[in-house]
C-alpha positions in Angstrom: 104.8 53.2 306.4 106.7 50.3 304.6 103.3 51.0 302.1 103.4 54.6 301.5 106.7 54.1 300.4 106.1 51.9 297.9 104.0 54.5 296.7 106.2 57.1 296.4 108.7 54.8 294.6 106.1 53.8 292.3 105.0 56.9 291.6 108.7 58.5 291.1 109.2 55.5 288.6 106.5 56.7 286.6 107.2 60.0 286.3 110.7 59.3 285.7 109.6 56.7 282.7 107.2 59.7 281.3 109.8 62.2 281.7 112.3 60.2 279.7 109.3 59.5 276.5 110.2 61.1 273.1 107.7 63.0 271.8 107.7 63.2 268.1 104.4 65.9 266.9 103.0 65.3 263.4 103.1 69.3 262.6 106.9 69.3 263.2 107.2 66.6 260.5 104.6 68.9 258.0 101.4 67.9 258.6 99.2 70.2 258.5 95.5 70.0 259.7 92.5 70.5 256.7 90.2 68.6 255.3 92.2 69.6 251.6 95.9 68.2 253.1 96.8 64.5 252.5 99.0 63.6 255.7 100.1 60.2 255.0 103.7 61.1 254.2 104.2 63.3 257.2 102.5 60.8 260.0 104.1 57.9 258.7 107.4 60.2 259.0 107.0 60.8 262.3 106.1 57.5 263.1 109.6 56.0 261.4 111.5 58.6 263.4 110.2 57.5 266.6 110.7 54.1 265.8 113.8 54.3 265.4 114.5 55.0 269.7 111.3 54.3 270.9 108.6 57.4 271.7 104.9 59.3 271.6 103.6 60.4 268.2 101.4 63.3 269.1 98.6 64.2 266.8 97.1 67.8 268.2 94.1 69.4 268.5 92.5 69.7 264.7 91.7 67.6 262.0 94.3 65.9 259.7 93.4 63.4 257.2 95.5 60.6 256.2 95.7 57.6 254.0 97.2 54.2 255.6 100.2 54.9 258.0 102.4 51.4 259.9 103.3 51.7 263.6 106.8 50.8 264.4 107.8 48.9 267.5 108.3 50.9 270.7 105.6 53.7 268.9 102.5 55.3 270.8 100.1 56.9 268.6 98.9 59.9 271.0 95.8 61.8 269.9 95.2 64.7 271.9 91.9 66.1 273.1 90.0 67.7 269.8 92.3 65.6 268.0 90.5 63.9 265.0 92.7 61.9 262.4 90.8 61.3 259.3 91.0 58.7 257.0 91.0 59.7 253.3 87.9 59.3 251.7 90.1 58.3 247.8 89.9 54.7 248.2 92.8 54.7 245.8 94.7 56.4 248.5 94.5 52.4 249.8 95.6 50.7 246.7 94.4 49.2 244.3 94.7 45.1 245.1 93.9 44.6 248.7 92.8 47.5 250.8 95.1 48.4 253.3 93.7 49.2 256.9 94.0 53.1 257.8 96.4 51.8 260.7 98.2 48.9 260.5 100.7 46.9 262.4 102.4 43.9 261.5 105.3 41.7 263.6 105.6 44.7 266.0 105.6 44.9 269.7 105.0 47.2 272.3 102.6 49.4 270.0 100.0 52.1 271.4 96.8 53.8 270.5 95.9 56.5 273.1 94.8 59.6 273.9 91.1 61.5 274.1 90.8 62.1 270.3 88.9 60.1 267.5 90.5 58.3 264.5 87.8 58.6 262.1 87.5 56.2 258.8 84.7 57.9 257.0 83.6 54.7 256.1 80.6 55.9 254.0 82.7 58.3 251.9 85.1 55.5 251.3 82.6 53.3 249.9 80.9 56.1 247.7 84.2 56.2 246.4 85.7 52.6 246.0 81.5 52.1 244.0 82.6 54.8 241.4 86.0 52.9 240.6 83.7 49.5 240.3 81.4 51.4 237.6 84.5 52.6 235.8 86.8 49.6 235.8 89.4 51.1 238.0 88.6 48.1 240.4 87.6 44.7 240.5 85.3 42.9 243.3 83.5 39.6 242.7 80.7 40.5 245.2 79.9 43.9 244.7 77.1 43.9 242.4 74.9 41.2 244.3 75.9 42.0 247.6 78.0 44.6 248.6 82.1 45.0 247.7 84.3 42.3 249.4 86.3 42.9 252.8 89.6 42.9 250.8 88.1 45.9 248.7 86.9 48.0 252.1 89.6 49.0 254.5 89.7 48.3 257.9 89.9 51.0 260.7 92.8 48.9 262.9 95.0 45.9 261.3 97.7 44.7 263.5 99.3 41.2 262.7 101.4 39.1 264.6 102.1 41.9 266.9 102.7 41.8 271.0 102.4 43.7 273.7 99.3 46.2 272.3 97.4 48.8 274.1 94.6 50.8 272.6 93.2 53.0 275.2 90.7 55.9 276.1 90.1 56.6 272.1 87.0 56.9 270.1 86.9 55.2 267.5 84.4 55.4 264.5 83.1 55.1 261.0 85.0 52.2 259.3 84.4 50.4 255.8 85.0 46.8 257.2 86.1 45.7 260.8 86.7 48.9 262.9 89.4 46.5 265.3 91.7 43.3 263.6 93.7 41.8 265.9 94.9 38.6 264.2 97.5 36.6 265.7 98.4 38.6 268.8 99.4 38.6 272.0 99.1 40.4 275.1 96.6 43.0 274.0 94.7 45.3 276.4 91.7 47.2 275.4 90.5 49.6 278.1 87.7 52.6 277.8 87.3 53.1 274.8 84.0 54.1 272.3 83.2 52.7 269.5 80.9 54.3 267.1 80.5 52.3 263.4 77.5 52.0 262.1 78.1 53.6 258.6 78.4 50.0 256.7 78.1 46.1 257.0 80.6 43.9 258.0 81.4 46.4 260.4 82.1 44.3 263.8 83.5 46.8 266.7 86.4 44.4 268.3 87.6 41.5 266.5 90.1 39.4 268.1 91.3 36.3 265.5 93.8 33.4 266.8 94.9 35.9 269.3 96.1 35.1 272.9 96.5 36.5 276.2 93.7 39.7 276.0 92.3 42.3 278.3 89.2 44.3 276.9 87.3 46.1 279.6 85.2 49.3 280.0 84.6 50.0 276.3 81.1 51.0 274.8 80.6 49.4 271.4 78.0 50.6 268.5 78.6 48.2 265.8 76.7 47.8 262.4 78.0 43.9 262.8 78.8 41.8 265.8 80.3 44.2 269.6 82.9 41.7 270.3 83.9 38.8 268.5 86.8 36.4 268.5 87.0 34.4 265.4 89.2 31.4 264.3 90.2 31.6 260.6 92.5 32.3 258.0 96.0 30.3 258.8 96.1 27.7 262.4 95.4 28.9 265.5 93.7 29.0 268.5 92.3 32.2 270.7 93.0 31.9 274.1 93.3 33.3 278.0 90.6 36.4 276.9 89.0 38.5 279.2 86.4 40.8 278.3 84.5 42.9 281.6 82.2 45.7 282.3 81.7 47.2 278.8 78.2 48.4 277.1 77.5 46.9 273.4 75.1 47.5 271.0 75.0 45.6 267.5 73.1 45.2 264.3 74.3 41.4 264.8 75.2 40.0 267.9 76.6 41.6 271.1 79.4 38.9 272.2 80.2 36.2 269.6 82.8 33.4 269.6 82.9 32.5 265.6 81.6 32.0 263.3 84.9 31.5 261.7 86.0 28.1 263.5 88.6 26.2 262.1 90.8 26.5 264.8 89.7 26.8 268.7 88.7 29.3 271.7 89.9 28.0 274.9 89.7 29.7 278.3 87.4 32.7 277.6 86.0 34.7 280.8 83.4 38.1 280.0 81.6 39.7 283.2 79.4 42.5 283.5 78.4 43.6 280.5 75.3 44.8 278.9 74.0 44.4 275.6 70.9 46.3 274.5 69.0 47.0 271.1 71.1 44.3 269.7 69.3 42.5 266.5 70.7 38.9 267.1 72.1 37.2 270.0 73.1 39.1 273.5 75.7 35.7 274.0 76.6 33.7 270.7 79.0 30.4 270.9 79.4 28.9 267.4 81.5 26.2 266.2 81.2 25.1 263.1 84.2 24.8 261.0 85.9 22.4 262.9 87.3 23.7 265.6 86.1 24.0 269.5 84.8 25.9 272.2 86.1 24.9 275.5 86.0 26.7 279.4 83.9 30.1 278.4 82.7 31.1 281.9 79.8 33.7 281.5 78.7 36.0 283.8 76.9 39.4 284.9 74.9 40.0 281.3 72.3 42.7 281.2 70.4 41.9 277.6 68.2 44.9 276.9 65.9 44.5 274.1 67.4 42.0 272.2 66.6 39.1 269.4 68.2 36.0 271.4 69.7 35.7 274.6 71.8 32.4 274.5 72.7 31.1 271.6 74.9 27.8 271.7 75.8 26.0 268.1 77.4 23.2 267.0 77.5 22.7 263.7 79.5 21.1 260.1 80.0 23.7 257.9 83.4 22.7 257.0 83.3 20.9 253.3 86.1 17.6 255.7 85.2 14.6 258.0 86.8 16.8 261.2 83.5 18.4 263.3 83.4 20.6 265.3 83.5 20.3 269.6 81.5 22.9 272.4 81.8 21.9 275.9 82.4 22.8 279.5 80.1 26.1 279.2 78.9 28.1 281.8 76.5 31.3 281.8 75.5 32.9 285.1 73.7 35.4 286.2 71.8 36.9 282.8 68.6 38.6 282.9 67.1 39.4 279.3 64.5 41.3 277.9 63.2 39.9 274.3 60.7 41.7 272.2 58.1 40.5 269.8 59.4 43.4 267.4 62.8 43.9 265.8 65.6 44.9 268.5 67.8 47.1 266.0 64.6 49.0 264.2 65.5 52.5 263.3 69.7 52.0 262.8 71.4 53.3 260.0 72.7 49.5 259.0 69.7 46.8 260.1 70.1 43.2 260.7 68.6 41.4 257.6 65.4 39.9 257.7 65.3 36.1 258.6 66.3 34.3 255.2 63.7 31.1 257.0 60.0 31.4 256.8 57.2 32.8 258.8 58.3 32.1 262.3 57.3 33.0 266.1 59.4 34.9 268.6 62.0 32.0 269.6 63.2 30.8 272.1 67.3 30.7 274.1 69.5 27.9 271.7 71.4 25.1 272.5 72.0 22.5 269.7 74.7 20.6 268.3 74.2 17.8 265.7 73.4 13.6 265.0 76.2 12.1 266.4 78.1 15.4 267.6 77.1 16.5 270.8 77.6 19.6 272.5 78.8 18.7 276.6 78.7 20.6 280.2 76.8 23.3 279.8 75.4 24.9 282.6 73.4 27.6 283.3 73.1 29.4 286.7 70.4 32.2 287.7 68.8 32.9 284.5 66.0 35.2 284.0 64.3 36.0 280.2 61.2 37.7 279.9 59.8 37.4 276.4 57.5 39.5 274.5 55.1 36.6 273.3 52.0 36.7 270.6 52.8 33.7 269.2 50.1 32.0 267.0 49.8 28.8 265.7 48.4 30.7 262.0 52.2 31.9 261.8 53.8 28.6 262.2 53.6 25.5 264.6 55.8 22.6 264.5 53.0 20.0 266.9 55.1 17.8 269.6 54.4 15.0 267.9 56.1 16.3 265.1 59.8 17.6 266.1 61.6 16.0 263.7 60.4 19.0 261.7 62.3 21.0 262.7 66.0 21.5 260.3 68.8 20.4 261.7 70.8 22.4 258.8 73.9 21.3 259.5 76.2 23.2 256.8 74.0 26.6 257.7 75.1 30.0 258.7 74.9 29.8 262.7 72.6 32.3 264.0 69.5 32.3 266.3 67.5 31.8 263.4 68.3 29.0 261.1 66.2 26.6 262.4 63.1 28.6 261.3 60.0 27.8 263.5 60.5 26.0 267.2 58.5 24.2 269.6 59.1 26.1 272.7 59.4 29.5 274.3 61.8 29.7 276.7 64.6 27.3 275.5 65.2 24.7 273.0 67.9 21.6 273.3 69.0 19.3 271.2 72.4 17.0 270.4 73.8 17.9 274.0 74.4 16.2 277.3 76.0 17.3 280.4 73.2 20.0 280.7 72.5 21.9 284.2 69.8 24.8 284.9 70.0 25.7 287.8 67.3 28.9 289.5 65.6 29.8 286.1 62.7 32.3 286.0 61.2 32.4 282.4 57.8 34.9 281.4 56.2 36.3 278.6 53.8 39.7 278.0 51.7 38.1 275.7 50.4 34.5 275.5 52.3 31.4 274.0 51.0 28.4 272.8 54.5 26.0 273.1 55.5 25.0 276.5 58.5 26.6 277.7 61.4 23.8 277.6 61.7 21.2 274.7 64.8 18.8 274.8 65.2 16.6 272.3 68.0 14.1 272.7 69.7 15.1 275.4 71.9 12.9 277.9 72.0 13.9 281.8 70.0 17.1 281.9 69.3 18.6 285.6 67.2 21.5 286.5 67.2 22.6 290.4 64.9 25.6 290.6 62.6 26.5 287.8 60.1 29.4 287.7 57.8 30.0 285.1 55.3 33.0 285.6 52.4 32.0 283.1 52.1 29.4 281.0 49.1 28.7 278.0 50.2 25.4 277.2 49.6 22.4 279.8 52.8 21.3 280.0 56.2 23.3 281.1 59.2 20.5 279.8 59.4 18.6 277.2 61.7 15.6 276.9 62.3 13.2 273.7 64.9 10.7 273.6 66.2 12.0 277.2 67.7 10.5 279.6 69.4 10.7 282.6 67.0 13.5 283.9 66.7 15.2 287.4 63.9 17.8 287.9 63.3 19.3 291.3 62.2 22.3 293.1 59.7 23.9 290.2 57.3 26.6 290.7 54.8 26.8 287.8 51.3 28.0 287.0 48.1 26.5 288.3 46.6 25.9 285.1 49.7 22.8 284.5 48.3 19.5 284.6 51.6 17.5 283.6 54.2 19.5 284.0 56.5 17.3 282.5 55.7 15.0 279.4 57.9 12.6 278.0 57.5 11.9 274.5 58.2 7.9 272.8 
């Protein structure tokens, strides 16, 4: 009884809190809905009169195309079903230094996105536009003509800065020139079902979260050009911290969850479950430190990897141009089972991952490496399964056992699954680390392999305690050089393994 109570005391809260919202609609204020009506003036309107007590800006049913609009504090940007706001496709409408972000926030709190409409950057029409201004002067971009036009020249979707107490919810989101989500030094942000669909440019990462603290992101469904989620470390000091990321779908044209690459500061307490990540070019689960900074407590677990380049992918590295390198340690990945293909993941989406800048290489394996001297600590990884698509052939590359040192340590490189080229093994590859636990591992491939399956080079205290591998070409399963501090037990492995494990001088 005492329960139901509650209920109906919790319940007559909320409807008494609803009841006593604002609502401020965009219409009343003159915007009008058209593809041929600039609304920027009348949203941002609204906006600053519901700032000014607190309230719901409604956007209804119909398009209405803006330029960049500022929430206020205490503001809820409401888009109603068959709602679609519009970004204009004039990148003038922008500015001309620095583009601004189509909705932006900065030093506000308690700020909303919600509602069952789209906000829609027509990020394809934007860069049409902001190319014609390069050819005739209007603009200026150092980039463009070798690459593609700089971030600062393509505006982002979702900009808030130094703001608290965010909610974007229930939205679809899609279509942006540059980062659909910016999140840079925020706190207590929650993310909760929403879609995004971006895959109309590069640099085009779905959730972005940079030197922000205290986040929720759960049941979203991400189709990024660039990397589903990532949480990034860069621009002023500052740490990310306390994030929670949980049953969401991602697909990328980079990598599905990403801490980095940007890394000058750190990521500390970091907890994703149940999430899947399929057709995704790079890595399903990429840690990177290589600016300096650290990685500390990420606890891993529940990932479904569906057709995708890399499944683990741990880096340490010293990009940085200082003496200060970068730390990873106390790591833990549980429960992952990962499908990787001998073909590219991503083939077919408007925006591709780029083909490997290293040469001629076979399918390679899971990643964990740090660097001489700089060792990445306490990783472990708990009911692992990878299934990979094999053909590997020693006329595409081979790096011979006796020959690791061949393999790059490129120190200073971009961090991805591939920089190191051409690799020795199959299933996993380990070097610089210590503290490193596997424990109930099942590893296969559809074609045959030539490598054996582990390779650790220089590592310090590695255990394995359950180890299944379903085929195997090559006569041995682990290789260990300059390990030590090694406990093996309870392996299952092909008949055809003579030495199972060889230790190299």
């Amino acid at each position: 009884m005492k329960t139901l109570s509650l209920s109906f005391i919790c319940l007559f809260y909320c409807l008494a809190v609803n009841a006593q919202t604002k609502t401020f609609n965009i219409v009343d204020f003159g915007a009008k809905p058209g593809l041929e009506h600039l609304n920027t003036t009348a949203i941002q309107t609204t906006i600053n009169a519901a700032g000014k007590s607190g309230g719901r800006v409604i956007v209804p049913s119909g398009q209405f195309v803006t330029g960049p609009i500022e929430l206020k504090s205490g503001v809820e940007l409401y888009l109603n079903e068959g709602a679609e706001l519009l970004g204009s496709i004039n990148r003038l409408d922008y500015g001309k230094a620095a583009a601004a972000a189509l909705i932006s926030a900065n030093g506000q709190h308690n700020i909303a996105l919600n509602g069952k409409g789209t906000i829609n950057g027509r990020g394809r029409e934007i860069v049409k536009s902001l190319l014609q201004l390069l050819h005739d002067g209007t603009l200026q971009d150092e980039t463009w003509i070798v690459k593609r036009p700089s971030e600062y020249n393509r505006p982002r979707l979702i900009a808030f800065t130094d703001c608290e107490e965010i909610k974007v919810k229930n939205l679809t989101i899609k279509n942006s020139a540059g980062w659909v989500q910016d999140f840079a030094g925020c706190n207590k942000i929650m993310i909760d079902s929403i879609t995004v669909e971006s895959t109309e440019y590069w640099n085009n990462d779905g959730i972005d979260l940079v030197n922000s603290k205290n986040v929720s992101i759960t049941n979203c469904n991400i189709d990024a050009a660039d990397d589903g989620i990532c949480l990034k470390s860069e621009g002023r000091p500052g740490i990310c911290e306390n994030i929670s990321v949980a049953n969401c779908t991602i697909r990328s044209s980079a990598s599905g969850f990403k801490i980095g690459t940007g890394s000058y500061g750190g990521f500390r307490n970091i907890k994703v479950r149940n999430i899947t990540v399929y057709n995704t070019y790079r890595s399903a689960i990429a840690l990177e430190a290589v600016d300096g900074g650290f990685i500390e407590d990420v606890d891993i677990a529940g990932v479904t990897a569906k057709y995708t380049g890399n499944a683990v992918f741990i880096r340490l590295g010293h990009r940085n141009k200082d003496a200060q390198y970068s730390s990873v340690k106390n790591i833990r990945i549980a429960d992952l089972k990962a499908d990787i293909p001998n073909a590219k993941p991503d083939a077919g989406y408007p925006i591709e991952g780029p083909l490997p800048k290293t040469g001629p290489h076979n399918l390679l394996p899971a990643v964990i490496a740090g660097v001489p001297g700089h060792f990445i600590e306490n990783v472990s990884l708990e009911n692992i399964e990878i299934t990979y698509g094999g053909g590997a052939s020693k006329s595409i590359a081979h790096i011979p056992l006796e020959q690791l040192d061949q393999v790059t340590e490129n120190e200073a490189g971009y961090p991805e699954f591939s920089m190191f080229g051409e690799l020795p093994a199959w299933g996993f590859y380990v070097r610089h680390a210590k503290g490193i636990s596997f424990k109930n591992i099942k590893l296969n491939y559809k074609a045959t392999d030539f490598r054996p399956a582990f390779v650790f080079d220089e590592v310090s205290t590695l255990n394995i305690d359950g180890l299944e591998i379903a085929q195997s070409e090559n006569p041995h399963t682990i290789i260990l050089k300059k390990t030590d501090h090694t406990t093996i037990k309870n392996t299952k492995q092909p008949a055809n393994i003579k030495e199972a494990v060889k230790t190299l001088p």
